[in-house]
C-alpha positions in Angstrom: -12.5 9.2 -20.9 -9.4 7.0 -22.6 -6.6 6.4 -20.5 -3.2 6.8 -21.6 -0.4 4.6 -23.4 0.8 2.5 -20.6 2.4 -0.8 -20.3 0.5 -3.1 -17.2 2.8 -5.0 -15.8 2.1 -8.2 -13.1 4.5 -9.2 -11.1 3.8 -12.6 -9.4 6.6 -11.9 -6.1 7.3 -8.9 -4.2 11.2 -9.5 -5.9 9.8 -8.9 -9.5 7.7 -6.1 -8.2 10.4 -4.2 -6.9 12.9 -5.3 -9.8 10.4 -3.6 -12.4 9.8 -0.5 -10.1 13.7 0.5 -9.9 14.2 -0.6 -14.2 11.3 1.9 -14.6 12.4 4.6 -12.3 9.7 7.4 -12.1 7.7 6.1 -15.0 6.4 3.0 -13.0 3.5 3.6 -10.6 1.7 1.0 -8.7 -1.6 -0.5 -9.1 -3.1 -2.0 -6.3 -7.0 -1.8 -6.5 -7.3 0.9 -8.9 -9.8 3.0 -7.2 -7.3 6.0 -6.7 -4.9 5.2 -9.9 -7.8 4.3 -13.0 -9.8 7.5 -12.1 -6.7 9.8 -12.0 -5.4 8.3 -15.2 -9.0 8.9 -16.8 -8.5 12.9 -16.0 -4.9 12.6 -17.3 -3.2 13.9 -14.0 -0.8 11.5 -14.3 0.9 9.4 -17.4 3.1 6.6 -16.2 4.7 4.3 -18.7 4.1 1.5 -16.4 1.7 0.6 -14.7 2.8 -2.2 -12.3 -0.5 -4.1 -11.0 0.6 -6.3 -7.4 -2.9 -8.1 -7.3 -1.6 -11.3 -8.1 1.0 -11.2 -5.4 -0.7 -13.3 -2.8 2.0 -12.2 -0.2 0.7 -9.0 0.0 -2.4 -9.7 0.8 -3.2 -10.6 4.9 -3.3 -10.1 8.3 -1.3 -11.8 10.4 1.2 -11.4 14.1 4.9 -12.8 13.2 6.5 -15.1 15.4 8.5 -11.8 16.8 5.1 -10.4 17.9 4.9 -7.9 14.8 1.7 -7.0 13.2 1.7 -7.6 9.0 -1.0 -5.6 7.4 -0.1 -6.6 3.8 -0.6 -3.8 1.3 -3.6 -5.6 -0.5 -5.6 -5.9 2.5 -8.6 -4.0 1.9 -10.2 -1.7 4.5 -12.9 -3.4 5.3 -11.0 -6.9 5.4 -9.3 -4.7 8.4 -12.4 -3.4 10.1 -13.7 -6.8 9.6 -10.8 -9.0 11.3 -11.4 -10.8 14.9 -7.6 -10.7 15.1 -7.5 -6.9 15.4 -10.5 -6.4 17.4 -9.3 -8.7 20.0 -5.2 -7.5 19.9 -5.6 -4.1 18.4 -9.0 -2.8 19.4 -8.1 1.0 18.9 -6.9 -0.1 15.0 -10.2 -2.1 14.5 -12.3 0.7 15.7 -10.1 3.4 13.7 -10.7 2.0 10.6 -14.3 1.0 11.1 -15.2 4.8 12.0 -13.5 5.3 8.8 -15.4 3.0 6.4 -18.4 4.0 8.5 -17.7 7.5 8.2 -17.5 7.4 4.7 -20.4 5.4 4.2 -22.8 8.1 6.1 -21.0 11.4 4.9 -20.4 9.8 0.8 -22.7 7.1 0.1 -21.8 6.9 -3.2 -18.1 6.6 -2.2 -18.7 4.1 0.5 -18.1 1.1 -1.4 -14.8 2.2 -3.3 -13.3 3.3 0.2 -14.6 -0.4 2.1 -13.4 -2.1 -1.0 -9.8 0.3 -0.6 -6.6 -1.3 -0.4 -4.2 -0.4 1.9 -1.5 0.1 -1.0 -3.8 3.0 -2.3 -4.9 4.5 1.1 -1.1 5.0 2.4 0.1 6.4 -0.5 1.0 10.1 -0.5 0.2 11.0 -3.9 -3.4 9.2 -3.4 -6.5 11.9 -3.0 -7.0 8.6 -0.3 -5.0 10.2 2.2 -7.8 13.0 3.0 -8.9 10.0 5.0 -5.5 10.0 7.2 -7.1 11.8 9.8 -10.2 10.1 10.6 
């Protein structure tokens, strides 16, 4: 399958990111790993005009506590860089273990999906268009 006409944009700060997102309104979506966004283009369920792709955008990538005690997932943390981190097993054990049952889970129940959802970022999984979101309740 072809994908459609789109512009792919890439941002190199969250500023530009967000600058390019309100130009393009509703014809802008996101692209953060492209496991959720390519295969949904492929099918055509979607046409954006813009695709805007934050992988170079090191700032979202991460996991870190602030100074004020705050945890910062950044949005191109990947699932498995989450299940994976001795900072959230040790501070956030019932996060760790969360998202561990779900890469596990999905690794037992869709083999062949197990890798796209480890390799998921958080960008994709969160968003509420995503068919990711089935995975909300795990």
């Amino acid at each position: 399958m072809s994908l459609p006409e789109t512009r792919v944009l890439r941002p190199k700060t969250v500023e530009e990111a967000v600058r390019i997102l309100a130009e393009n309104g509703p014809d802008a979506m996101i692209l953060a790993g492209g496991t959720d966004v390519v295969p949904n283009l492929q099918m055509k369920l979607f046409s954006p005009r813009a695709l805007v792709d934050i992988k170079p955008i090191r700032a979202l990538r991460g996991i870190a506590v602030e100074d004020s005690g705050t945890l910062r997932i950044g949005a191109l943390t990947t699932l498995t860089e989450i299940a994976e981190s001795p900072l959230l097993a040790a501070k956030y054990p019932v996060l760790s273990s969360a998202v561990r049952s779900l890469v596990l889970s999905s690794a037992i129940w869709e083999p062949l999906a197990a890798t796209c959802v480890s390799r998921r970022a958080v960008a994709g999984t969160t968003n509420p268009t995503s068919g990711a979101n089935r995975w909300a309740g795990a």
